[in-house]
C-alpha positions as CSV (number, residue, x, y, z in Angstrom):
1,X,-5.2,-36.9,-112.8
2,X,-6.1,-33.4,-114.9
3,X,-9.3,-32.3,-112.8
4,X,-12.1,-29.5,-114.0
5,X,-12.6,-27.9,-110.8
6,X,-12.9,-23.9,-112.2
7,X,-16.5,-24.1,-112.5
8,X,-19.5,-22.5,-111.2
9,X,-22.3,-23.4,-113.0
10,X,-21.7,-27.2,-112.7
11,X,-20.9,-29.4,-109.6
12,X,-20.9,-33.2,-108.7
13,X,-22.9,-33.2,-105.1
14,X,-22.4,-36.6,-104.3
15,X,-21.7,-40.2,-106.0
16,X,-22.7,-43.8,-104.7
17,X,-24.3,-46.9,-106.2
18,X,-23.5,-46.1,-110.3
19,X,-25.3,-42.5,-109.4
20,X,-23.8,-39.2,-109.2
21,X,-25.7,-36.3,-108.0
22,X,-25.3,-33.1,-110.0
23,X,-26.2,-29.7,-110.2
24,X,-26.4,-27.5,-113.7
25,X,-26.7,-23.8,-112.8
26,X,-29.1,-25.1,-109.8
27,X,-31.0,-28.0,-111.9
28,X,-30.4,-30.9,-109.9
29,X,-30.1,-33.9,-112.1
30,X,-29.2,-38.0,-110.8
31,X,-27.3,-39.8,-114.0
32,X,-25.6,-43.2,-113.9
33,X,-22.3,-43.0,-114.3
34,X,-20.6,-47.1,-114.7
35,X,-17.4,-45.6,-112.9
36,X,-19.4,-44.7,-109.5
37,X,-19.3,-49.1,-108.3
38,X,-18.5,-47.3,-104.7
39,X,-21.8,-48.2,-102.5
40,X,-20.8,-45.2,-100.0
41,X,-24.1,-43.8,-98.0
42,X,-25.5,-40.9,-99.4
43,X,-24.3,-37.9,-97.5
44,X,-26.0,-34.9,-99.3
45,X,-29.8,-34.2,-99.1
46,X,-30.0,-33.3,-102.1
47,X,-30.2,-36.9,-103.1
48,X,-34.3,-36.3,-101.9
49,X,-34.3,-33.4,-103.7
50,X,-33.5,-33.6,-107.3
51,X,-35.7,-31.9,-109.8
52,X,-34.9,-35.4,-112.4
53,X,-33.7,-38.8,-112.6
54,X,-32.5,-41.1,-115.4
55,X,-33.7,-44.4,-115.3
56,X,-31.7,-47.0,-117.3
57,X,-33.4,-49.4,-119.1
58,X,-32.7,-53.1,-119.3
59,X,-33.4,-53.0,-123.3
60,X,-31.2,-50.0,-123.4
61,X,-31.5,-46.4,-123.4
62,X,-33.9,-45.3,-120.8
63,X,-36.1,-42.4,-119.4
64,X,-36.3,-39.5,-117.0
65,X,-38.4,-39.3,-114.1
66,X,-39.1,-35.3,-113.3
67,X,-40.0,-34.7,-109.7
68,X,-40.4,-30.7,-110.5
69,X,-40.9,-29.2,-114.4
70,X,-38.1,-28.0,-116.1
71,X,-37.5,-26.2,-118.6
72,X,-36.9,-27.7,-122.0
73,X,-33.4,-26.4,-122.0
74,X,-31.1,-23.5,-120.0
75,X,-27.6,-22.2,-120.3
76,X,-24.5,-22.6,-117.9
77,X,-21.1,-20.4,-117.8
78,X,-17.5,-21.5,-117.7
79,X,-15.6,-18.6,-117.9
80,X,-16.6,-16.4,-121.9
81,X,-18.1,-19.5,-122.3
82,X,-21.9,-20.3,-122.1
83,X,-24.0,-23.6,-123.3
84,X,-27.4,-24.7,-123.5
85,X,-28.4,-27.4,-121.4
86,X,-30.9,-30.0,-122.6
87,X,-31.7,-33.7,-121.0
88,X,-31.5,-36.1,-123.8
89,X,-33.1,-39.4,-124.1
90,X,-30.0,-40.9,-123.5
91,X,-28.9,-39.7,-120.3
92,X,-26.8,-36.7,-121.5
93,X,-27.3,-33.2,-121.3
94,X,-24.9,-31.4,-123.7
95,X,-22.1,-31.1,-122.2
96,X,-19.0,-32.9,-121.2
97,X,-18.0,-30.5,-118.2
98,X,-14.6,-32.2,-117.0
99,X,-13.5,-31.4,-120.8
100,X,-12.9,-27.9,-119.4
101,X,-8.9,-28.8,-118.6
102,X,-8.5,-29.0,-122.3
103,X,-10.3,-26.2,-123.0
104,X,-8.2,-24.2,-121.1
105,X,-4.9,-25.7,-122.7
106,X,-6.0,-25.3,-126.1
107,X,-6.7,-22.0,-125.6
108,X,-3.8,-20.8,-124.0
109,X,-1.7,-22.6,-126.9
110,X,-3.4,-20.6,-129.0
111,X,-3.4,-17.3,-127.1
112,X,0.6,-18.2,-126.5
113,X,1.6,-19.1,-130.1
114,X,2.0,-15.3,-131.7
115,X,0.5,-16.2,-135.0
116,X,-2.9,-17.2,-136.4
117,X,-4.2,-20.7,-135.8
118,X,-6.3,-23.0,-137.3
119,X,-8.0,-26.1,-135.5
120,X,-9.8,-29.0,-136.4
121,X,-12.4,-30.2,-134.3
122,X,-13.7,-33.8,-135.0
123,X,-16.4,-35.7,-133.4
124,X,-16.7,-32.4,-132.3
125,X,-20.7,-33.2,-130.3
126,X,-21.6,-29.6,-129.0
127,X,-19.2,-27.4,-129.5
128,X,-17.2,-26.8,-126.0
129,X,-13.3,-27.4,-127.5
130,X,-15.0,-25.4,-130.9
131,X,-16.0,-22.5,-129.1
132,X,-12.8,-22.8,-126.1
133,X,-10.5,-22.0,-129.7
134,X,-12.4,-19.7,-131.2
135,X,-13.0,-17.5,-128.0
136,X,-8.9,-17.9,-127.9
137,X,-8.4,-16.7,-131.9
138,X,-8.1,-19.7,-133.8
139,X,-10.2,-20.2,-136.9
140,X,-12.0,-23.8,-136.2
141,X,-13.0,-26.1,-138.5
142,X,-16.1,-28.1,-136.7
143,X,-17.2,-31.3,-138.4
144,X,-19.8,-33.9,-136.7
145,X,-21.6,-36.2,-138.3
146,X,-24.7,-35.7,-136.4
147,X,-27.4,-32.8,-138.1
148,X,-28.6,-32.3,-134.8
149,X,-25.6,-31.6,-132.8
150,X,-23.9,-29.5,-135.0
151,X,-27.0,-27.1,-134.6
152,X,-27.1,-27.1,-130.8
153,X,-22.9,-26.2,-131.5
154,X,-24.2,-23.5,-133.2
155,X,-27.0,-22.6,-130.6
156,X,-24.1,-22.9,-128.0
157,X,-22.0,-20.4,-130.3
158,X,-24.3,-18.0,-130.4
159,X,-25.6,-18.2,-126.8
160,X,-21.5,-17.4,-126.2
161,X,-21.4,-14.4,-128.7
162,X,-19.4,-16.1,-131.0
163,X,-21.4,-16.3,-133.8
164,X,-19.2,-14.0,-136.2
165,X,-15.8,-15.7,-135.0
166,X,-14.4,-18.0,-138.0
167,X,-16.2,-21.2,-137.3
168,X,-16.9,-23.5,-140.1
169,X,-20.0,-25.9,-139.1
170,X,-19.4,-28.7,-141.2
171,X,-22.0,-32.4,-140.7
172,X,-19.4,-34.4,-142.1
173,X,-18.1,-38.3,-141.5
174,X,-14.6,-37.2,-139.9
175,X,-12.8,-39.5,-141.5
176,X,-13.8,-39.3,-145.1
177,X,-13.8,-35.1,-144.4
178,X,-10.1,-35.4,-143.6
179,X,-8.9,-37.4,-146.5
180,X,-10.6,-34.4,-148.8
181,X,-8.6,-32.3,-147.1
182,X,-5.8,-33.6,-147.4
183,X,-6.2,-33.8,-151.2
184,X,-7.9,-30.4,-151.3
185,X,-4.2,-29.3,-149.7
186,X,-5.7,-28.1,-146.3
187,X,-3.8,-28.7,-143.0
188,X,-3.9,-27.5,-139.3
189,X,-2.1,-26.3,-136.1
190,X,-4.2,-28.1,-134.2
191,X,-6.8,-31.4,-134.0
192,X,-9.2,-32.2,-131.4
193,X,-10.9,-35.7,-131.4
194,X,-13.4,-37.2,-129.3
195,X,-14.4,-40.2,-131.3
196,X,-17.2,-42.7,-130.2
197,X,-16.5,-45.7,-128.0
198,X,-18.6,-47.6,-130.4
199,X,-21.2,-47.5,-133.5
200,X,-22.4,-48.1,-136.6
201,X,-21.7,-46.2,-140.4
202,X,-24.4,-45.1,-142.7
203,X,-23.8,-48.5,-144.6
204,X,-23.9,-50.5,-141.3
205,X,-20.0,-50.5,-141.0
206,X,-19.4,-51.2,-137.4
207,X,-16.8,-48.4,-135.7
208,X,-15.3,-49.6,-132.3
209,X,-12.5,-47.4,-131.0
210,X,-9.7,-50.0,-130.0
211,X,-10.0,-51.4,-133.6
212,X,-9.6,-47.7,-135.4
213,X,-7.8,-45.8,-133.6
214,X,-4.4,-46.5,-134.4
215,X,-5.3,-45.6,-138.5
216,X,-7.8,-43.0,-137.4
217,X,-4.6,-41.2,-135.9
218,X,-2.2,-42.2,-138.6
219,X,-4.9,-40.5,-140.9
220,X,-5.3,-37.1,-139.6
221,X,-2.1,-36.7,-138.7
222,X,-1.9,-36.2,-142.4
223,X,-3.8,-33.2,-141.9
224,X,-1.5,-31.9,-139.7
225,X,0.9,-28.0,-140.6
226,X,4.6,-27.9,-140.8
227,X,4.1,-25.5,-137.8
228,X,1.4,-28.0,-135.7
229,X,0.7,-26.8,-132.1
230,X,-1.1,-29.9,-130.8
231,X,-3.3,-32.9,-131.2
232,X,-5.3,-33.8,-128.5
233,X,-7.2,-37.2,-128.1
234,X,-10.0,-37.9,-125.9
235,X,-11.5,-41.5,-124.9
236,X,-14.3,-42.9,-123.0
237,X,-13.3,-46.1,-123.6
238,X,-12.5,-48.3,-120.6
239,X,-10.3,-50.4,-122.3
240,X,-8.2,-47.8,-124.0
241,X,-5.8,-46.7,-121.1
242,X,-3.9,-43.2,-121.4
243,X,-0.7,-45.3,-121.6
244,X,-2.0,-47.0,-124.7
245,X,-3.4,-43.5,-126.0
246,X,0.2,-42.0,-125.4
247,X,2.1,-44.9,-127.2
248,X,-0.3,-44.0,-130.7
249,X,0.5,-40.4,-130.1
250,X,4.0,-40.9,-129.4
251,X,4.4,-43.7,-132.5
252,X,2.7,-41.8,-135.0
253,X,4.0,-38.4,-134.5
254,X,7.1,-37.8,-132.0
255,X,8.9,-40.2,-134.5
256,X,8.9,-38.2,-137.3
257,X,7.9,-34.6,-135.6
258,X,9.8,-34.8,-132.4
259,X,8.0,-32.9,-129.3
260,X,6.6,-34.8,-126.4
261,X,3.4,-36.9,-125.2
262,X,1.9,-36.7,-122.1
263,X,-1.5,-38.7,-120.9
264,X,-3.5,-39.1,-117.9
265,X,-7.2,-39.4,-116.4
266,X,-9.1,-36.5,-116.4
267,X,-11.7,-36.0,-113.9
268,X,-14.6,-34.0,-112.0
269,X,-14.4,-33.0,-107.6
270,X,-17.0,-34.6,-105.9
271,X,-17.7,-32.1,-103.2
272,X,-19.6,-34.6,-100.3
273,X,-16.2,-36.4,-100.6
274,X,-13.4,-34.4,-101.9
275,X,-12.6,-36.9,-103.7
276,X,-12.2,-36.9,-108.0
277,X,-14.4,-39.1,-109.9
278,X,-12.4,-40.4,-113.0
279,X,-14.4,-39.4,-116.9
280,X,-11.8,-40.7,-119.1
281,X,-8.8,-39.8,-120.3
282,X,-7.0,-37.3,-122.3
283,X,-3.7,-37.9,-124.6
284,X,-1.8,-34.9,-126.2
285,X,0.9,-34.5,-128.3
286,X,2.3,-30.6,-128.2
287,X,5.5,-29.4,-130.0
């Protein structure tokens, strides 16, 4: 397992009973997490502490409870790097911290490669991999289909001091956006995707990952230079192992490109425990 344990501003307290106990730069939030089915006691105080907890619904979704006010949002730092922190409705707050590990090896790719890069960010949510590249030199091409999120990625951006860094902020559907450029002739070094476990398109299409993302892949690896550096894939998926991840990867594009696959869990410290608590996995292809 890859584990994202550079940080400052973020740490996992504690974990039992589908609940892990976190603090973000000193806000101390409870969020379920399905992973967490350990029923271990409760060994930080903290636990009595928390400034919020998110309640799961039984019709879905679900709500905070605030034991002390908040502010509406506040920023973290890993590393250059700083975001804007915001409970959502649905349980999230911005930011994916354990992505950090591929932060870090996309940007020293990009720092290592001697040349200018280009990247292509898809599902890209808030930003981190977006502004990881751009804060390493590469010119990133940042395409969500969400309005909303795209403008925190900005807010993030900026809040980072990388607002005049070659970004393009695109609210696109990722899939048509890459078949335009493909036919508009553009390619790139490197692709980052997080896509969705599961949803719905704007004609009430339903997406769910195991089904798409064999041709998803097969798709933007059309995208893809004659001088690529990576392609990185990220699930949340339960069912989609970093084996099967690694066998896409390794089908689609070792075949015909050569270089090599690797796979594995990434994952978060837990500091009562020092242990790791698993939040998905990561595949990448690299020359």
């Amino acid at each position: 397992m890859r584990i994202a344990e550079n940080w400052k501003d973020y740490r996992i307290l504690d974990t039992t009973e589908g609940d892990k106990l976190e603090s973000w730069g000193g806000k101390v939030l409870v969020r379920p997490d399905p992973q967490i089915i350990w029923k271990s006691p409760k060994r930080s105080e903290m636990w009595e502490k928390a400034d919020g907890i998110y309640h799961r619904s039984s019709k879905g979704g679900g709500e905070w409870e605030y034991r002390r006010k908040l502010p509406e949002s506040w920023k973290i730092n890993y590393g250059d790097l700083t975001f804007v922190i915001r409970p959502t409705g649905f349980k999230h707050t911005g930011l994916f911290p354990e992505q950090a590990v591929n932060w870090n090896f996309m940007a020293d790719m990009i720092k290592n490669a001697g040349r200018p890069i280009k990247v292509l960010n898809l599902f890209a949510y808030t930003g981190g991999a977006t502004l990881a590249c751009a804060n390493a030199g590469a010119s990133v091409s940042h395409v969500d289909a969400s309005k909303g999120m795209v403008q925190w990625a900005r807010d993030n951006a900026a809040a980072s001091g990388l607002s005049d860094k070659p970004i393009r902020w695109l609210v696109d559907d990722c899939e048509k956006f890459v078949k335009r450029e493909i036919r508009r002739g553009n390619f790139y070094d490197g692709i980052v995707m997080d896509p969705p476990s599961y949803g719905r398109g704007p004609g009430g299409e339903v997406w769910k990952l195991e089904d798409c993302i064999y041709d998803l892949v097969k798709t933007c690896a059309g995208v893809l230079s004659d001088t690529p550096l990576f392609f990185l894939l990220n699930s949340y998926t339960t069912g989609l192992s970093p084996s099967v991840m690694a066998y896409i990867l390794n089908d689609v594009l070792t075949t015909e490109r050569g270089g090599k696959v690797t796979a594995d869990e990434i994952g978060l410290p837990v500091e009562a425990t020092g242990g790791v608590l698993p939040c998905g996995s990561t595949a990448i292809w690299s020359v």
